[in-house]
C-alpha positions as CSV (number, residue, x, y, z in Angstrom):
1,X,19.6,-2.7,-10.6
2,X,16.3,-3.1,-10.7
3,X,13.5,-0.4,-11.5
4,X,10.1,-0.3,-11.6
5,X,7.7,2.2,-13.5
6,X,4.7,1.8,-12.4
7,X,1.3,4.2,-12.7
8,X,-2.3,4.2,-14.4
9,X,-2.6,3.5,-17.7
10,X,-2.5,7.1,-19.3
11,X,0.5,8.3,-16.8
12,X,4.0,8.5,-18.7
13,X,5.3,5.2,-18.1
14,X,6.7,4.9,-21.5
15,X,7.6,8.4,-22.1
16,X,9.5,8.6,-18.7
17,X,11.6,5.4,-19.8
18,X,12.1,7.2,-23.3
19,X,13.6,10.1,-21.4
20,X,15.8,8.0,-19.0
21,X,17.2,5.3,-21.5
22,X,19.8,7.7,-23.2
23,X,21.0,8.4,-19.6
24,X,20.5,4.9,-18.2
25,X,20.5,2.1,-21.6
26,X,19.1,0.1,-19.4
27,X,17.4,-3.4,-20.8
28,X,13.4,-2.5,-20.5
29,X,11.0,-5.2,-19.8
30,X,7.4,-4.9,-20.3
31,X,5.1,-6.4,-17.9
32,X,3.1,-8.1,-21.2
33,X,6.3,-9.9,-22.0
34,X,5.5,-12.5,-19.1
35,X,2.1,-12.5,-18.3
36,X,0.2,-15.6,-19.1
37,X,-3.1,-16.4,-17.6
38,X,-1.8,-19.6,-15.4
39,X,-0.3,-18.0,-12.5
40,X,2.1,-20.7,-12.3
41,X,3.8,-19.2,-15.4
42,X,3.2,-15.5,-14.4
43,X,5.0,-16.2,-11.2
44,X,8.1,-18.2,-13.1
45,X,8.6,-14.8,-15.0
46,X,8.6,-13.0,-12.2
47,X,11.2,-14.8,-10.8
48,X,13.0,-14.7,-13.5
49,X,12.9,-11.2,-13.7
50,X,13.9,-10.5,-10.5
51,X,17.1,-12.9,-11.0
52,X,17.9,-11.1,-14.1
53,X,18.1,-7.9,-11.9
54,X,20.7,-9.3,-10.1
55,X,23.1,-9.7,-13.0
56,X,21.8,-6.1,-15.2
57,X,19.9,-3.0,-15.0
58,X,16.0,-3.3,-16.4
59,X,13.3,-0.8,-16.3
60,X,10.2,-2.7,-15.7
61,X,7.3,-0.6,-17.3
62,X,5.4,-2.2,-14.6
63,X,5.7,-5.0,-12.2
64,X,3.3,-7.2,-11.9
65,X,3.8,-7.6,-8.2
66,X,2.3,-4.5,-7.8
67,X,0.1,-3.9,-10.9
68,X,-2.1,-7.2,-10.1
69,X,-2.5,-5.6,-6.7
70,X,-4.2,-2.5,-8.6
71,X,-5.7,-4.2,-11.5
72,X,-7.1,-7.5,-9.9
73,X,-8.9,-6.1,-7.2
74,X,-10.3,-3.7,-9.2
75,X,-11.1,-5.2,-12.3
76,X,-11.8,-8.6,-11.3
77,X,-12.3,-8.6,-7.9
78,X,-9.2,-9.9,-6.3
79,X,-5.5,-10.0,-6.9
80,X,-5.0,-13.7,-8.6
81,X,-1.5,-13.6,-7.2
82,X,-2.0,-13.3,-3.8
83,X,-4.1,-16.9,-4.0
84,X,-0.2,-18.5,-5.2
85,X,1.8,-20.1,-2.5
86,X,4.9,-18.2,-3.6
87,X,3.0,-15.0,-3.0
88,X,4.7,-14.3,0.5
89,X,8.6,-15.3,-1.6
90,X,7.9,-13.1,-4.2
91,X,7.2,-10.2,-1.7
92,X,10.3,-11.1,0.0
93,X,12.5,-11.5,-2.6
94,X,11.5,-7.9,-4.5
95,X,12.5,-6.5,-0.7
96,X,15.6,-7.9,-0.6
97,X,16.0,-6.8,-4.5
98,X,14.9,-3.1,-3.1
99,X,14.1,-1.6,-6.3
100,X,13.6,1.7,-7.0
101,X,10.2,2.6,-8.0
102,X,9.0,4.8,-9.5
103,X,4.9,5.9,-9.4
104,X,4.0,8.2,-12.2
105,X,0.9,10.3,-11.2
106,X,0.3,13.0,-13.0
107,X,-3.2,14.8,-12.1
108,X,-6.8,13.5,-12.3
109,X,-7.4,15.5,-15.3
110,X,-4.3,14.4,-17.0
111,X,-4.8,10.7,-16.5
112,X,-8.5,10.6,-17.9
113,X,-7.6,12.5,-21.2
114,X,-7.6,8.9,-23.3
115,X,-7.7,10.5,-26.1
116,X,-8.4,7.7,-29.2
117,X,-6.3,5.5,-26.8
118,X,-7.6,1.8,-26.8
119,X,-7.9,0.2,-23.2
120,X,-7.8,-2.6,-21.4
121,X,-11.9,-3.8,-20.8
122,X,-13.2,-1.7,-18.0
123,X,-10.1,0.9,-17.9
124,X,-12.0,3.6,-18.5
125,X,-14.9,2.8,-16.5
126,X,-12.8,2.2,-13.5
127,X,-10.2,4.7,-14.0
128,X,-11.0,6.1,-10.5
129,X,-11.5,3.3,-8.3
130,X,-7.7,2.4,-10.2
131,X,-6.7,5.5,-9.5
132,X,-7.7,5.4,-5.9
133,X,-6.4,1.8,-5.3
134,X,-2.2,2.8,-7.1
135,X,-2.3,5.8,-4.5
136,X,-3.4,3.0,-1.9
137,X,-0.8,0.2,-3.1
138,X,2.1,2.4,-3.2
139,X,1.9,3.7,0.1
140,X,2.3,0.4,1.2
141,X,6.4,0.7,-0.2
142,X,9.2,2.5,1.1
143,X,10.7,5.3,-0.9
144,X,8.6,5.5,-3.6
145,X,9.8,8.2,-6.4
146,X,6.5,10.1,-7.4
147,X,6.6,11.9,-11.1
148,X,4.1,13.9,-12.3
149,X,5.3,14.9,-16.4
150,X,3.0,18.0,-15.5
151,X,5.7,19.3,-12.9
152,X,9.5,19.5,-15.4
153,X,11.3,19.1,-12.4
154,X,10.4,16.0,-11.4
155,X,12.7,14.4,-14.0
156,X,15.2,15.8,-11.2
157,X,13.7,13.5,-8.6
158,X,13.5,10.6,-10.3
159,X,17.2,10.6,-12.0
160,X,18.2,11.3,-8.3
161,X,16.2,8.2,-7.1
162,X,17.9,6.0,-9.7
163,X,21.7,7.1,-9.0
164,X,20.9,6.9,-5.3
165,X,19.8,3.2,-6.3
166,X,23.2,3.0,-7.9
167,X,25.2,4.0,-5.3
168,X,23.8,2.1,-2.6
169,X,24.4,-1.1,-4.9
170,X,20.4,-2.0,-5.1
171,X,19.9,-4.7,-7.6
């Protein structure tokens, strides 16, 4: 089973896998561990990350199938992925995976409090147009779990998203 983590720097990512791994030891893949700046590579990890979620459970804090379609228009003016032929398989393939996902979004206020957090170059100068361009990316997937760490209940939501996951046999 497959599931992906995904928000704005700043959002509870990390904090919300913390709170699910004791519940769910699932293997945790960070979306660092395969990026590389050919997207020949970046596309081979993806793959095989998608194959290893046939055989295991992984939390993806982030995926970059959706994070280069926030970050690279954004940031650098296009998503670099949707130039690679196996764009339109990779989309297909992470449908046929259906993974739950998981879009942590806690408020405006919230995700701008960096705090002595270091950033990415032009996170913090962006952080709207970011902001504004996640709420626009993950409308564009079904059943999408939103959690907001601001709101205690909606650890409720997302531990019923992933057992719903389970039982329906998603990879």
């Amino acid at each position: 089973m497959m599931v992906i983590i995904e928000g704005m720097d700043n959002s509870g990512k990390s904090s919300l896998i913390d709170k699910l791994l004791p519940s769910y030891p699932f293997s945790v893949i960070h979306s660092r561990t395969y990026w590389d700046e050919d997207p020949d590579h970046w596309v081979e990890g993806i793959q095989k990350v998608m194959e290893a979620a046939t055989r295991r459970d992984i939390f993806c804090d982030r995926f970059p199938v959706i994070t280069e379609s926030v970050y690279g228009p954004v940031l650098r003016g296009k998503n670099v992925l949707s130039d690679h032929p196996s764009w339109p398989d990779l989309l297909r393939e992470l449908a046929r995976i259906q993974p739950v996902i998981i879009y942590c979004r806690p408020p405006l206020h919230k995700l701008v409090q960096w705090g002595t957090r270091g950033q990415m170059d032009g996170v913090k100068e962006r952080a709207l147009d970011l902001i504004a361009q996640y709420d626009r990316v993950m409308k564009a997937f079904r059943n999408v779990c939103t959690y907001n760490y601001t709101q205690p209940l909606d650890l409720y939501k997302v531990y019923n998203e992933i057992e719903r996951g389970m039982k329906n046999g998603q990879h």
